[in-house]
C-alpha positions as CSV (number, residue, x, y, z in Angstrom):
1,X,19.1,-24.0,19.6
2,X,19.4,-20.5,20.5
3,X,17.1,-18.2,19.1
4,X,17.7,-14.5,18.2
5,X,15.1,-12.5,20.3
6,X,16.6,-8.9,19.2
7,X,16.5,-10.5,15.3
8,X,13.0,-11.6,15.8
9,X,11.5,-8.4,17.1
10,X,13.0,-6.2,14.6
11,X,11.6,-8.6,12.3
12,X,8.0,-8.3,14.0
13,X,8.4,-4.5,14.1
14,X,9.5,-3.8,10.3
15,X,6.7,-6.1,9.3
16,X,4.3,-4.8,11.2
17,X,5.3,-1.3,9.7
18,X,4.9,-2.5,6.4
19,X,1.8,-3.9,6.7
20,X,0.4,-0.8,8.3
21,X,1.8,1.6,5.5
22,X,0.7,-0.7,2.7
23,X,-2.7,-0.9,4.3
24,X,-2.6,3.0,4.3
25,X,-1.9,3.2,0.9
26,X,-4.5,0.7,-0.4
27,X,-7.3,3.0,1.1
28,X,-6.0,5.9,0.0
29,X,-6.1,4.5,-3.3
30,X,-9.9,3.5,-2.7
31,X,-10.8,6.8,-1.4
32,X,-9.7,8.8,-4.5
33,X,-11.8,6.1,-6.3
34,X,-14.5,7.0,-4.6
35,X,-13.7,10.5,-5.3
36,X,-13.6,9.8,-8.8
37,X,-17.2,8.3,-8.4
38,X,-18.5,11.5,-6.2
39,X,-17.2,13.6,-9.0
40,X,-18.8,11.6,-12.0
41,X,-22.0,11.7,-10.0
42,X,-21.6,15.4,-9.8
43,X,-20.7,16.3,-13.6
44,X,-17.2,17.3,-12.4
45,X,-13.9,15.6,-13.1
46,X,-11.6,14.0,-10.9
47,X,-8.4,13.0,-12.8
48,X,-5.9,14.1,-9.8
49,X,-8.0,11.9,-7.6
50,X,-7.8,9.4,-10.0
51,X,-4.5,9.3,-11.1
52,X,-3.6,9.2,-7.9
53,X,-5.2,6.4,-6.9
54,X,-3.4,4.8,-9.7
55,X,-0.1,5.5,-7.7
56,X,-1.0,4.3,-5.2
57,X,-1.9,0.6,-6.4
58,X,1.1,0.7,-8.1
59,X,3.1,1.7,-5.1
60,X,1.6,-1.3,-3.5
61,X,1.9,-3.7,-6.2
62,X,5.6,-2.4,-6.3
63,X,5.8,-3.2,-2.5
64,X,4.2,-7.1,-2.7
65,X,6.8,-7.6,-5.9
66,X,9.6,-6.6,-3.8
67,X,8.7,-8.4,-1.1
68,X,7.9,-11.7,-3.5
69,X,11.6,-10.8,-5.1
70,X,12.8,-11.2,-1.5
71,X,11.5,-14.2,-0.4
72,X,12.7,-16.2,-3.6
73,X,16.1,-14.8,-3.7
């Protein structure tokens, strides 16, 4: 058996990238949550923060799909 050593570090590297970026995205989502929260608690409205919190979940549940979509194909 010969394994791939190049294959298996690009591997390593793009998942490690995507793991890092979705974890990115996840707490931006939470911090314009929070937002949302600081502005309620203030009287003020936060709709940009909110909505884009929204995004970003999406974005990530986007990302988890895909990757689900790749591992069954």
């Amino acid at each position: 058996m010969k394994i791939d050593w190049a294959a298996l570090g690009s591997v390593f590297g793009v998942s490690l990238v995507v793991t890092v970026a979705l974890v990115g995205l996840f707490t931006l989502g939470i911090t314009g949550l929070s937002r949302r929260e600081r502005a309620v608690a203030q009287g003020d409205s936060a709709s940009l923060a909110v909505t884009g919190a929204y995004a970003c979940f999406a974005a990530c549940a986007a990302a988890v799909a895909y990757g689900i979509y790749l591992i069954v194909a």
